[in-house]
C-alpha positions as CSV (number, residue, x, y, z in Angstrom):
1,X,0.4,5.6,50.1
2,X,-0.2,7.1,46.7
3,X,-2.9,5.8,44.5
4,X,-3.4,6.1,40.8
5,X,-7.1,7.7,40.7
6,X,-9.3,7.6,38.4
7,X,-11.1,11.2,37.3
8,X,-14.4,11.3,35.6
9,X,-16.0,14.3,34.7
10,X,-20.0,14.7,34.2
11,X,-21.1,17.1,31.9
12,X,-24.3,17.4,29.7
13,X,-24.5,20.1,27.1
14,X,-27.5,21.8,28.8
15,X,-28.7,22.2,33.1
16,X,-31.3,20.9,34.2
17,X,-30.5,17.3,33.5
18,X,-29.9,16.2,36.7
19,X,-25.8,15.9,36.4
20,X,-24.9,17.2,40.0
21,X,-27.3,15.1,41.3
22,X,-26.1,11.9,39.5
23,X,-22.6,13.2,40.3
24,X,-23.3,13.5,44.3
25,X,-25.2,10.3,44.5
26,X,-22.2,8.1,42.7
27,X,-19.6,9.8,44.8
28,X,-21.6,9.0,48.0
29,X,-22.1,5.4,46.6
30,X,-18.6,4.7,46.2
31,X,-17.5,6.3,49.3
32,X,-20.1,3.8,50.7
33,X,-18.2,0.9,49.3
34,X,-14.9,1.7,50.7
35,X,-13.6,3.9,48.0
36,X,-11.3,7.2,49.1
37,X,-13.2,9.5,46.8
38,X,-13.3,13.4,46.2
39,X,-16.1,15.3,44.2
40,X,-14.4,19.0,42.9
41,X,-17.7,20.9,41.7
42,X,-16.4,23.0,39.2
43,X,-19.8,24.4,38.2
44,X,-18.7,28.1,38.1
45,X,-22.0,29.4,37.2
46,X,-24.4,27.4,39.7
47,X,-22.2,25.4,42.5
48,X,-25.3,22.7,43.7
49,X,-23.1,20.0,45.2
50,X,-22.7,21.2,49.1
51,X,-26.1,22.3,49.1
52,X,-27.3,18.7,47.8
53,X,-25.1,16.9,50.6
54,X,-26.3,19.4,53.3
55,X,-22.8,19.9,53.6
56,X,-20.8,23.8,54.1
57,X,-17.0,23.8,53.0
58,X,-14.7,26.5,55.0
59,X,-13.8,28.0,51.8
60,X,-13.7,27.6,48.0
61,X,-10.9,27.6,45.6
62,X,-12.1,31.0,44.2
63,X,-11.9,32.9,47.6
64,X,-8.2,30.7,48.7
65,X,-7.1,32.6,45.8
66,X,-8.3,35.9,46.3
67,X,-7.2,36.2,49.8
68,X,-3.9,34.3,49.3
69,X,-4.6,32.0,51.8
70,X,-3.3,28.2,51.1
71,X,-5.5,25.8,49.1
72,X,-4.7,23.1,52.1
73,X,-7.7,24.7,54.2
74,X,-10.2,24.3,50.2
75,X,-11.0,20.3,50.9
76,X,-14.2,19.3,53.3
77,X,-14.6,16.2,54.4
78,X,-18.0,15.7,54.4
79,X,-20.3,13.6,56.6
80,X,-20.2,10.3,54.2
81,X,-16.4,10.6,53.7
82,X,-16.1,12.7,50.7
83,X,-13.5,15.7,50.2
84,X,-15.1,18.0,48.6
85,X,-13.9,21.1,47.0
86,X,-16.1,23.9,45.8
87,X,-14.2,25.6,43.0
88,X,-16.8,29.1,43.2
89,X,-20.4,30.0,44.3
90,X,-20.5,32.6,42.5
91,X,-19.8,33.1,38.3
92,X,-16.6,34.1,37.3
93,X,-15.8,36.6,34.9
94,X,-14.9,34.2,31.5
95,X,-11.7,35.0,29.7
96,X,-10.5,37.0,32.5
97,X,-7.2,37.1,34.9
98,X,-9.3,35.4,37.8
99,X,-10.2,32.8,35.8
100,X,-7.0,32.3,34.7
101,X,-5.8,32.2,38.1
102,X,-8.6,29.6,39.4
103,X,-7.9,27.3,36.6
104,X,-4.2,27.1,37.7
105,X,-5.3,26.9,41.6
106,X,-7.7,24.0,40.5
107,X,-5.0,22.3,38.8
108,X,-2.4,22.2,41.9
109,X,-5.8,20.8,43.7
110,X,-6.8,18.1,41.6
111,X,-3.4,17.1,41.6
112,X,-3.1,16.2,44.8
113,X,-6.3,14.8,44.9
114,X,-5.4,12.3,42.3
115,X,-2.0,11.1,44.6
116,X,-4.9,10.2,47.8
117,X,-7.8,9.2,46.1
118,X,-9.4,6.3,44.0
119,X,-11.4,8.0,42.4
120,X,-12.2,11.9,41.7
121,X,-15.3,13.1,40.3
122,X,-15.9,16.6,38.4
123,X,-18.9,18.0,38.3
124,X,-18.8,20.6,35.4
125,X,-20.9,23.5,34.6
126,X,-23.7,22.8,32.0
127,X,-22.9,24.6,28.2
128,X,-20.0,23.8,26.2
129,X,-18.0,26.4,26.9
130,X,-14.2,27.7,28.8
131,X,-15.1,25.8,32.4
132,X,-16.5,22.9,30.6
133,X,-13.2,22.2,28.8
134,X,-11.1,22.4,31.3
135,X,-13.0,19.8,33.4
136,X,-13.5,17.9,30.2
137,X,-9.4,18.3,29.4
138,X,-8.3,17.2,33.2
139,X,-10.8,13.6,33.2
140,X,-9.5,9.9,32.1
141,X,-13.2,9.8,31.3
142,X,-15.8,12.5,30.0
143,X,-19.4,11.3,31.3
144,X,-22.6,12.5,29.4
145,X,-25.8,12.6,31.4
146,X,-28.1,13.1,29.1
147,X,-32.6,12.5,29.0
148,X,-35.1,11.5,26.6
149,X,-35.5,15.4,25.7
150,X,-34.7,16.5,22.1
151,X,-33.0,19.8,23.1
152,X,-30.9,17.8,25.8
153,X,-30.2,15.1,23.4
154,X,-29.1,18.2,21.2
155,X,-27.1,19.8,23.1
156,X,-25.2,16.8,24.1
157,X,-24.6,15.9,20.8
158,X,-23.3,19.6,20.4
159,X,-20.6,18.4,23.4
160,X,-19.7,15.2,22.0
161,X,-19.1,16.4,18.2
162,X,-16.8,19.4,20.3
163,X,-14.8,16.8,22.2
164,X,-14.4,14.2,19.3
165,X,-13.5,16.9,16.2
166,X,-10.8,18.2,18.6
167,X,-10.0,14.5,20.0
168,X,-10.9,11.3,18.2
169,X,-9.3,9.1,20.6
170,X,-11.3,11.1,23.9
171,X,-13.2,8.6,26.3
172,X,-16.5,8.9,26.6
173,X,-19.3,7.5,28.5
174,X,-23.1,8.3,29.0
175,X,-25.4,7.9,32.2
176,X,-29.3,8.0,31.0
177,X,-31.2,9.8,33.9
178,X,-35.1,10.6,34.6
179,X,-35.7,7.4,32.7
180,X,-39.3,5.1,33.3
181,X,-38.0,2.0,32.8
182,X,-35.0,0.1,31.6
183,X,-36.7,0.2,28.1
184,X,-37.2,3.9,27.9
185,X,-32.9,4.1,29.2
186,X,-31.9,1.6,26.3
187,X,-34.2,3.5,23.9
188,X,-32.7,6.9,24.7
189,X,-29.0,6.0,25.2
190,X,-29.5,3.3,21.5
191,X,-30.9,6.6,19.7
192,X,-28.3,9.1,21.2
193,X,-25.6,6.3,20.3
194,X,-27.0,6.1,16.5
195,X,-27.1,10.0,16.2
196,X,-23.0,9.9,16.9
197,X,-22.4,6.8,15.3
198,X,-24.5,8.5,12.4
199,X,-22.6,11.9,12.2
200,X,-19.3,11.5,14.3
201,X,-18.6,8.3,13.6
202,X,-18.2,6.8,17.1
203,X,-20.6,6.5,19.9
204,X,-19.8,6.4,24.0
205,X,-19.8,3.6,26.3
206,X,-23.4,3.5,28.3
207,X,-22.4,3.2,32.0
208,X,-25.5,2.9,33.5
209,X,-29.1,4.7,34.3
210,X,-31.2,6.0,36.7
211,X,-34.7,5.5,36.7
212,X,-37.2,9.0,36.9
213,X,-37.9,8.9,41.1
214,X,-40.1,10.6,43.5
215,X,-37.6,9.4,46.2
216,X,-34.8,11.8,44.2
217,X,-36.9,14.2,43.9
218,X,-37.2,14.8,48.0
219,X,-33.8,13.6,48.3
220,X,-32.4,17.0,46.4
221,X,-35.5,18.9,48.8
222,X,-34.2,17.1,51.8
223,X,-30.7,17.6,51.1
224,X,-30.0,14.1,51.6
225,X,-28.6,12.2,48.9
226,X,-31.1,9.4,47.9
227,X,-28.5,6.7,48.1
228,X,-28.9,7.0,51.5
229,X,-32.1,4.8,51.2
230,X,-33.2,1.6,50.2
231,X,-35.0,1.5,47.2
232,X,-34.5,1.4,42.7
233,X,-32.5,4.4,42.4
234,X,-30.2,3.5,45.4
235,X,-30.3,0.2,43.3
236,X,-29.4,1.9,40.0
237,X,-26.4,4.5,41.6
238,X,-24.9,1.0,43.0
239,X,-25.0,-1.0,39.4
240,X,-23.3,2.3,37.8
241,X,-20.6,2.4,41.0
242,X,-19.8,-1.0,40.3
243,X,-19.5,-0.2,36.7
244,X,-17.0,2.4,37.6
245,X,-15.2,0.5,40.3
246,X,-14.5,-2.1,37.2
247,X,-12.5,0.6,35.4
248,X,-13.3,-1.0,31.9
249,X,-16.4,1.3,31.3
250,X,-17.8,-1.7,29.5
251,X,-21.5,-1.7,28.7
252,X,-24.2,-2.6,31.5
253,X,-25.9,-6.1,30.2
254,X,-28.6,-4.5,30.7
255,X,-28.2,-1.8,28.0
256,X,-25.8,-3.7,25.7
């Protein structure tokens, strides 16, 4: 039976953030609430998510389309229940006939994606560029992950004053990561939210955050998603699944 999914893409402005690994951890923790859910990494510059779920996909969009094989044999179904689809593992040329070609191969996928699944998450690349867009273009809601740095902070603001000048009305949501406390991840998002509300005039709906953790930290060197074990940050990915289960993106209490 067809569904009406919901797509929500993660971006950030800036790598090294911790997007793909927020990304993997909510799509694990809705998958381990019963959701049908796919995770496309569309990271064309640095493709993290199969090696973060110890996972290794037949094929990726980019090679379907060179060898002209069908993009049927592109989704994995990976050991928690996700489909995920690897869009490249290797940069592609920007501007250029290939990407062209990709973009139009990830659009036939993430179309029927959205007929089988609740929910489908995007993992973009990091930067503001081509790639970024069109995840950006393709979600029902853009999600910033953004820290307490000033050039992440920056460069997210760069994103956001992008998306809103060429869209007012775009959706948009932000996921603190790395954060110490709940105080330091109301401080952050509250400052990031006055530096919009400041300048663009708006500011984006905090979904959640996710405290700084040793435990993610060996999770990504274990290749096992850290939702996989009890403990805050498990806690944390399971408050902002239940925030996106709702659909209304309203604020967390805890942040509001």
């Amino acid at each position: 039976m067809e569904v009406t999914s919901n797509v929500l893409t993660f971006a950030s402005g800036k790598g090294g953030v911790g997007k793909s690994v927020v990304t993997t951890n909510l799509a694990e923790m809705l998958a381990h609430e019963g959701h049908r859910v796919a995770l496309v990494d569309a990271d064309l510059g640095q493709s993290d998510a199969a090696v973060l779920l110890n996972e290794a996909p037949a094929t990726t969009v980019r090679e379907a389309v060179q060898e002209g094989a069908s993009l049927h044999a592109v989704p994995h179904e990976t050991e928690a229940g996700i489909t995920l689809v690897q869009a490249a593992t290797r940069p592609v040329p920007e501007a250029s006939d290939e990407q062209k070609a990709l973009y139009a191969a990830l659009d036939t996928v993430l179309g029927r994606l959205r007929g089988t699944h609740d929910y489908v998450l995007v993992d973009a690349s990091a930067g503001t560029d081509g790639p970024v867009q069109w995840a950006l273009d393709r979600a029902d809601l853009g999600v910033l992950v953004v820290v307490g740095e000033p050039t992440a902070v920056a460069d997210a603001y760069r994103l956001a004053k992008q998306l809103w000048t060429a869209d007012p009305d775009y959706p948009m949501g932000l996921v603190v990561n790395f954060a110490e406390d709940e105080a330091d991840a109301r401080s952050i998002a509250e400052r990031f939210k006055a530096i919009t509300t400041r300048f663009l005039g708006q500011a984006p709906k905090t979904l959640g955050w996710v405290p700084f953790s040793h435990a993610v930290r060996r999770s990504v060197s274990d290749q096992a998603p850290v939702v996989r074990s009890e403990g805050p940050a498990r806690d944390a990915f399971a408050e902002l699944a239940d925030t996106t289960a709702r659909g209304q993106y309203a604020l967390s209490p805890a942040l509001s």
